[in-house]
FIRODREN-598529 format. One line per 10 residues: number of its first residue (from 0); their letters; for each residue x, y, z of C-alpha. Coordinates in pm, 1 decimal. Example, Ala and Ser with C-alpha at 12.3 -4.5 7.8 and 13.67 -1.06 7.14 Angstrom:
BEGIN
0) AS) 1230.0,-450.0,780.0 | 1367.0,-106.0,714.0
//
This chain:
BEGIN
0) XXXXXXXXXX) -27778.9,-20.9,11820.7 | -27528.5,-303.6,11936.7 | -27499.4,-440.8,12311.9 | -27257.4,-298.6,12532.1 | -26956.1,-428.6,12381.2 | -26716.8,-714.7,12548.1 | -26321.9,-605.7,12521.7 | -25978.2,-721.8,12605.9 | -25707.0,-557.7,12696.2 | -25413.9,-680.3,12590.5
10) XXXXXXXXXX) -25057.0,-479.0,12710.8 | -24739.6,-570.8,12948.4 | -24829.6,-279.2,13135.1 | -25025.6,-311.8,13429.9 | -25109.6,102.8,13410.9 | -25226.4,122.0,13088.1 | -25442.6,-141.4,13123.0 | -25568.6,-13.2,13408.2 | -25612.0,367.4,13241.0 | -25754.7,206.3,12960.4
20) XXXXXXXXXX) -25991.6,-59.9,13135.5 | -26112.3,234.1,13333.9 | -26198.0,495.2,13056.8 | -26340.9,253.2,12852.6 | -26584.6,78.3,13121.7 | -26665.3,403.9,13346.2 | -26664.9,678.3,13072.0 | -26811.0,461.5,12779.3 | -27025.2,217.9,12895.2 | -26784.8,-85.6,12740.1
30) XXXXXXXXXX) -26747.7,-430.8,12952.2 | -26372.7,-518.0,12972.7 | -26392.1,-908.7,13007.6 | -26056.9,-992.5,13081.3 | -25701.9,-815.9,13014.2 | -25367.3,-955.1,13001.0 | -24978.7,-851.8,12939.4 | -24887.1,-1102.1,12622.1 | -24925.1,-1238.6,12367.7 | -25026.3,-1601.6,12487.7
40) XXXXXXXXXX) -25307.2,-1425.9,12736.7 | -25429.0,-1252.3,12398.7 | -25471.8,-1616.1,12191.7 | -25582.6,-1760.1,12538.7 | -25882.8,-1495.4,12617.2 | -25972.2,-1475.7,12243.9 | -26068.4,-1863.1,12227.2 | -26237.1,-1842.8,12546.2 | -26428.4,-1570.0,12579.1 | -26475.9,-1484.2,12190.1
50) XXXXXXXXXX) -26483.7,-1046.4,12276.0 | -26614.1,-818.9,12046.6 | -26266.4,-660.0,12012.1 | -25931.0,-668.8,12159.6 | -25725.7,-388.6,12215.7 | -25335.3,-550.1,12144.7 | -24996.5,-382.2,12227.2 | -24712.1,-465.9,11998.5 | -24435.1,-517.0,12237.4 | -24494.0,-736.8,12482.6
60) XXXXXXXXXX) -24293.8,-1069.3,12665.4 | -24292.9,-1389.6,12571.4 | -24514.5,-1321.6,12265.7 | -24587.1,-997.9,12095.8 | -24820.5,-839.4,11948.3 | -24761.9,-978.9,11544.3 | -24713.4,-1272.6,11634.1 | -25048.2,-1343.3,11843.6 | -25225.9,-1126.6,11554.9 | -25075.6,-1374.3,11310.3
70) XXXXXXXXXX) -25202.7,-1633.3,11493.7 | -25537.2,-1504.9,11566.3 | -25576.8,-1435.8,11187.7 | -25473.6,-1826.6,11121.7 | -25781.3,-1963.9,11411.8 | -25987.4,-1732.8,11211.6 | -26065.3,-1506.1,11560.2 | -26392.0,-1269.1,11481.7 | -26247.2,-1037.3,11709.1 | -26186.4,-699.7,11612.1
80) XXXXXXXXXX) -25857.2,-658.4,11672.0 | -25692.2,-259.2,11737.5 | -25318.7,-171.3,11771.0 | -25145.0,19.8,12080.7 | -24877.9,196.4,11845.5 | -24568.8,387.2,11983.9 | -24512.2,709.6,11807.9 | -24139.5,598.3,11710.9 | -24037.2,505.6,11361.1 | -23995.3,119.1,11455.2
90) XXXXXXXXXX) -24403.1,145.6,11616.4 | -24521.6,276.1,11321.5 | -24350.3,6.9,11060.4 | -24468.9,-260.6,11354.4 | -24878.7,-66.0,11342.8 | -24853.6,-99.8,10953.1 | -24764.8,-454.0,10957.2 | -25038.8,-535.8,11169.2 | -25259.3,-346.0,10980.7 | -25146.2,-580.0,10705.5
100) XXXXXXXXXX) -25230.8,-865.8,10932.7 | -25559.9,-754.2,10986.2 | -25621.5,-550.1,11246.6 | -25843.1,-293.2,11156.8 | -25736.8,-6.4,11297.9 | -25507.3,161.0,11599.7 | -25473.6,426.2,11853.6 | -25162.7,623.6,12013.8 | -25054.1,437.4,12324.3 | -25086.0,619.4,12607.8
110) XXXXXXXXXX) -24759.2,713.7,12810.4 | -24593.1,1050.4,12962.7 | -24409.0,1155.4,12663.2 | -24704.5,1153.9,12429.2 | -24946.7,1454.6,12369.8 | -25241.6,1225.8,12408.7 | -25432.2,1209.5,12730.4 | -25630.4,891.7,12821.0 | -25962.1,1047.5,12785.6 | -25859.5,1109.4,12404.0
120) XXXXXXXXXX) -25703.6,786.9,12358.8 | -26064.2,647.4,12499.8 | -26284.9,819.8,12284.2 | -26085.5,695.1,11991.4 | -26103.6,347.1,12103.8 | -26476.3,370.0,12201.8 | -26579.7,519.2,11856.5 | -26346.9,291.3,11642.1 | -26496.4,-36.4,11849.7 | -26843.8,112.9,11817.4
130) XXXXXXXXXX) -26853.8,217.1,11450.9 | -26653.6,-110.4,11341.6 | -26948.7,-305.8,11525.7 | -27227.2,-99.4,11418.3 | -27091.3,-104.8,11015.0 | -27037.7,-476.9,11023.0 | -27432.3,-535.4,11157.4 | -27575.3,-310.5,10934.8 | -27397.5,-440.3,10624.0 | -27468.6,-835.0,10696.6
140) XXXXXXXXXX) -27821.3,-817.6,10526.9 | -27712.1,-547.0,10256.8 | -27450.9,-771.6,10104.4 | -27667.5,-865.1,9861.2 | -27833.8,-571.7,9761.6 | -27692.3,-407.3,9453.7 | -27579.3,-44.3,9476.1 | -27817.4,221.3,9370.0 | -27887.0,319.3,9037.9 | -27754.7,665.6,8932.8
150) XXXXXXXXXX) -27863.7,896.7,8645.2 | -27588.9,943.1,8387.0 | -27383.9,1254.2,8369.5 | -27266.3,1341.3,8022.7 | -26908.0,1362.3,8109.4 | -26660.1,1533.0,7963.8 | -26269.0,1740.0,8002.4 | -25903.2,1526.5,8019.7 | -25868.8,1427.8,8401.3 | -25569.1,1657.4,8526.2
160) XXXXXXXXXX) -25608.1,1517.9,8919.5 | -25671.5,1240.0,9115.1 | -25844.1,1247.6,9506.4 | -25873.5,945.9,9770.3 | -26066.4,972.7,10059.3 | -26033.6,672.2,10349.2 | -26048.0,582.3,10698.7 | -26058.9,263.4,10881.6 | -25871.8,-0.6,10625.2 | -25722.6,229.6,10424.8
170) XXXXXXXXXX) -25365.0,208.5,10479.5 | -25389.0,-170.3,10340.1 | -25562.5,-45.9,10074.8 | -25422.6,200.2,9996.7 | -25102.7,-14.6,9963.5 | -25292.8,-221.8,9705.9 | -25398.4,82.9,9507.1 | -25030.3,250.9,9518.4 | -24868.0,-84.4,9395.1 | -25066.1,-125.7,9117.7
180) XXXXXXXXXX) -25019.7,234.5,8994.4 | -24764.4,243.9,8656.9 | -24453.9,460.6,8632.0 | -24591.0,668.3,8368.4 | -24924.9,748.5,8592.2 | -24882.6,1150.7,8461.2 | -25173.7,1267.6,8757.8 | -25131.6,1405.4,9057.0 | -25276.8,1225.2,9355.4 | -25377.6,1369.6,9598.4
190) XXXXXXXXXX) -25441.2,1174.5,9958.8 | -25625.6,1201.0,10267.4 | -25621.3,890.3,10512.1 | -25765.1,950.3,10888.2 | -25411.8,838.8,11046.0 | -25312.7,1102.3,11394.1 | -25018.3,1277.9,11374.6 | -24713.0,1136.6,11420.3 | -24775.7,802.5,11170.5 | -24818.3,1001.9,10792.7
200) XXXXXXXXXX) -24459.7,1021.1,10722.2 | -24400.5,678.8,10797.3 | -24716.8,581.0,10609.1 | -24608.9,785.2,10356.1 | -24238.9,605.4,10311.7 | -24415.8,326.7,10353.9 | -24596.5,371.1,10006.4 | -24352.3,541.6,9881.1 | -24130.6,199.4,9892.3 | -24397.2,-18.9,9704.9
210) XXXXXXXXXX) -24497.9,244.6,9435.0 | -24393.1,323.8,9128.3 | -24459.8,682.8,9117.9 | -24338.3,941.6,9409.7 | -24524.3,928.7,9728.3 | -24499.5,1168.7,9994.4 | -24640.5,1344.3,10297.7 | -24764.7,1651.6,10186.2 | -24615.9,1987.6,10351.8 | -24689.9,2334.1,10340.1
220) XXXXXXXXXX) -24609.5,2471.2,10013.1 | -24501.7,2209.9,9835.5 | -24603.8,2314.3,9455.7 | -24822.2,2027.3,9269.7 | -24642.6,1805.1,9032.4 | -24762.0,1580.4,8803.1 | -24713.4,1170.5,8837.5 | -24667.8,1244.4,9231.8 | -24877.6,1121.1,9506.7 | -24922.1,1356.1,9820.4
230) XXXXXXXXXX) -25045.9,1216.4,10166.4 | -25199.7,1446.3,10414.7 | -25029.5,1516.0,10746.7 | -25196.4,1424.9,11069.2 | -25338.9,1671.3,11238.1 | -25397.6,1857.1,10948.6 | -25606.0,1967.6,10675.3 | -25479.3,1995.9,10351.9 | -25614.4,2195.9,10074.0 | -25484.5,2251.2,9719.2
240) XXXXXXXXXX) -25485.2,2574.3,9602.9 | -25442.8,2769.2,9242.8 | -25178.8,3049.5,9243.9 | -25142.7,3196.3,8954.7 | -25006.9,2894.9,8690.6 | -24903.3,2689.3,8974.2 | -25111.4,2485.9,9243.2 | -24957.4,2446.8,9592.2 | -25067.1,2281.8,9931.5 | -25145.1,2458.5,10192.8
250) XXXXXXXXXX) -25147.0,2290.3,10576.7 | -25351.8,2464.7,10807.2 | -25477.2,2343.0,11192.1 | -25827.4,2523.9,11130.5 | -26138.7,2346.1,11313.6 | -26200.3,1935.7,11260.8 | -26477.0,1856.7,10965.0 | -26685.0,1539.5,11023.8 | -26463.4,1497.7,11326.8 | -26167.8,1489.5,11111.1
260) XXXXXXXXXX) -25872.7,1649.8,11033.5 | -25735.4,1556.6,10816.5 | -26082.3,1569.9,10633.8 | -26149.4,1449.2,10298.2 | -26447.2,1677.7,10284.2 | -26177.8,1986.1,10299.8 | -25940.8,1799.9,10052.0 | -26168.2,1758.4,9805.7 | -26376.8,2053.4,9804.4 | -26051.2,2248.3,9774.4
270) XXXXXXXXXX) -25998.5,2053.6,9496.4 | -26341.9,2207.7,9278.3 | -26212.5,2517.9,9372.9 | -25886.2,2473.3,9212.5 | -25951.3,2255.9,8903.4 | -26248.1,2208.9,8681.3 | -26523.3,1950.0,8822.2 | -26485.8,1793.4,8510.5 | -26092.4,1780.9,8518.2 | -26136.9,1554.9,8835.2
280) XXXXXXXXXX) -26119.8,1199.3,8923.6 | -26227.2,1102.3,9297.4 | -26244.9,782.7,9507.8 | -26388.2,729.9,9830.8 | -26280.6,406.3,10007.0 | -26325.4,191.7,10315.6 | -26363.1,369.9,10639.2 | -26629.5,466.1,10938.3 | -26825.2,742.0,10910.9 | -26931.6,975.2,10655.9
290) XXXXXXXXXX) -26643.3,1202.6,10579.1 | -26632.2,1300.1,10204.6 | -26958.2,1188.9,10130.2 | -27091.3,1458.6,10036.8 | -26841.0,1634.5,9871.8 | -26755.6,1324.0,9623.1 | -27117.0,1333.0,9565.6 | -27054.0,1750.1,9481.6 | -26747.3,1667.9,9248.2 | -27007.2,1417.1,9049.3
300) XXXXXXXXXX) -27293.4,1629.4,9051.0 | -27004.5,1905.3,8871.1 | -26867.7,1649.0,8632.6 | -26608.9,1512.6,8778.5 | -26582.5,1129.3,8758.3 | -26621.9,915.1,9110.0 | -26541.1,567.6,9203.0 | -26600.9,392.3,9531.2 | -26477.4,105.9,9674.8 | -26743.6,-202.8,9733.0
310) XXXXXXXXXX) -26865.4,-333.4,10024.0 | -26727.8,-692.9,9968.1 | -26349.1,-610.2,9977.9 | -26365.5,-292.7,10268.1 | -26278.3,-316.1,10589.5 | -26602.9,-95.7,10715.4 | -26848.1,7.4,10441.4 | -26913.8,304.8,10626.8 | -26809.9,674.7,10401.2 | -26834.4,466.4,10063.2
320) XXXXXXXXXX) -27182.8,325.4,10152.3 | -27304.7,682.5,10235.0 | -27165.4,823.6,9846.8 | -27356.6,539.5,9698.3 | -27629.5,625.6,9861.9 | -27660.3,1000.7,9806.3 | -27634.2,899.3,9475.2 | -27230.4,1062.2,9449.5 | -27088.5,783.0,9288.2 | -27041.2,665.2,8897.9
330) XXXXXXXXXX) -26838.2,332.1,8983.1 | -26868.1,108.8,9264.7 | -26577.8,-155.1,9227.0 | -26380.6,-457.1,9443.8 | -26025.8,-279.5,9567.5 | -25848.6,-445.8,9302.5 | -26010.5,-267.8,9000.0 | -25999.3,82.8,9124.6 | -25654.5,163.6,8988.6 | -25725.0,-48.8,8640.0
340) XXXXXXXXXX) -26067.4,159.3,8584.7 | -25846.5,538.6,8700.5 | -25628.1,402.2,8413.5 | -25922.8,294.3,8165.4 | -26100.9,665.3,8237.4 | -25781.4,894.0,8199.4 | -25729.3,732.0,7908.2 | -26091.8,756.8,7773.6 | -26057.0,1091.5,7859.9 | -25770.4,1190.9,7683.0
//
């Protein structure tokens, strides 16, 4: 287990710091250091005090939120950095751009108009800063360990889907995976990224504008077509489903899985129930947790072909590490070779 963890708070306004400084330090145990209300205090408390993680707002005086992340990225800061995002469109293309600049993750910020309460908004802070910590200790002396051996699986069948799994990290990856995909990608794709509600659609343009094939945000009922891309909405899961010579996707609010929902466990177990094992192709990528696991390692153990991104190029080698380890995945590969290997095997596979 880590220490208690040293934060800043970084936000213009003097309640949410306050709501946040207290939740965090009374309910979870976390030290807030020091908190200030722009940008400058951000750069300021980063170099002085070094904390464990910073919580940033984007909007702030005198210097926002980009701007000090930009500049924390550039003095090489170790602090984990996680956004306050606004649930407007202009918040969620400013959370994806930091996200871009490397913070590596964010929560809702708390105000009136939200559906969020602060005790929520805490536990998602406390868990991401927690995890984050936790993944980056325990991977230190397992970089150089090479991933476990698997027995073959004779596989066989033409891949007729595609499934991604990923949490923490994944919407820059996932950006790197979607702008390397060609025009003439024929599969569907099929998406789950841990994001609340509020942020998919925008996530979901957001790929849309740097891929070549059509990317969208799934809803309920859309029917399956081939060469598109469909993200999961927030707050729910989403399951594909055979009816009669057509697959749809069905949205549903039913209970969180692995603390998720979205879950990738749900996605991609619906996903052996409406194709062939063998007809599938399913990645698991950077994120905290253990969500999918198991049911990647079900979809390989069934024929299907799995890939998982390495530890070297994700964020938190958290879900992925616990595939590799139940022994779920054929391909373990840097971010940059996942789509190039999709393409090598659905071509392989006819």
């Amino acid at each position: 287990m880590i220490s208690k963890p040293r934060v800043v708070i970084i936000d213009d306004s003097l309640l949410v710091r306050n709501i946040l400084g207290d939740v965090l330090s009374k309910k979870k145990g976390m030290e807030i250091v020091a908190t200030g209300k722009t940008g400058l205090d951000c750069l300021d408390l980063a170099e002085r005090l070094k904390p464990d993680a910073i919580i940033l707002d984007v909007e702030m005086p005198i210097m926002d939120g980009l701007t000090a992340l930009a500049e924390l990225k550039k003095r090489k800061s170790t602090s984990a950095v996680i956004m306050l995002s606004v649930l407007t469109q202009h918040g969620a293309d400013a959370t994806f751009k930091a996200l871009e600049l490397g913070a590596i993750d964010f929560v809702p910020k708390p105000n009136s108009g939200n559906q969020f309460s602060a005790d929520s908004i805490g536990d998602s802070l406390a868990e991401k800063i927690t995890l984050f910590l936790e993944s980056r200790q325990v991977s230190e002396p397992r970089a150089a360990i090479p991933p476990r051996k698997v027995e073959p699986i004779d596989k066989k069948g033409v891949i007729q889907a595609v499934a991604i799994g990923t949490s923490t990290g994944g919407p820059k990856a996932l950006q790197t995976v979607f702008t390397a995909i060609p025009e003439d990608f024929s599969k569907p794709i099929f998406v789950v990224q841990h994001m609340p509600p509020g942020f998919t659609k925008a996530f979901s343009d957001r790929l849309n504008a740097v891929s070549k094939i059509k990317v969208k945000e799934a809803e309920h009922g859309d029917i399956v077509e081939s060469g598109h891309a469909y993200i999961a909405a927030g707050d729910h899961h989403m399951r594909v489903v055979q009816k009669g010579a057509q697959r749809t996707i069905e949205l549903d609010r039913s209970p969180s899985v692995n603390g998720h929902r979205p879950s990738i466990e749900v996605m991609f177990e619906s996903l052996l129930q409406s194709y062939v094992a063998s007809h599938l192709l399913a990645m698991i990528m950077t994120g905290m947790g253990r969500d999918g696991s198991q049911s990647i390692t079900n979809i390989r153990q069934k024929g299907g072909v799995t890939l998982a991104q390495d530890e070297a190029s994700s964020v938190v080698y958290g879900m992925n590490r616990v595939a590799v380890e139940l022994g779920g995945i054929d391909h373990v590969l840097p971010l940059e070779e996942l789509v190039p290997k999709t393409i090598e095997i659905v071509k392989m596979r006819g």
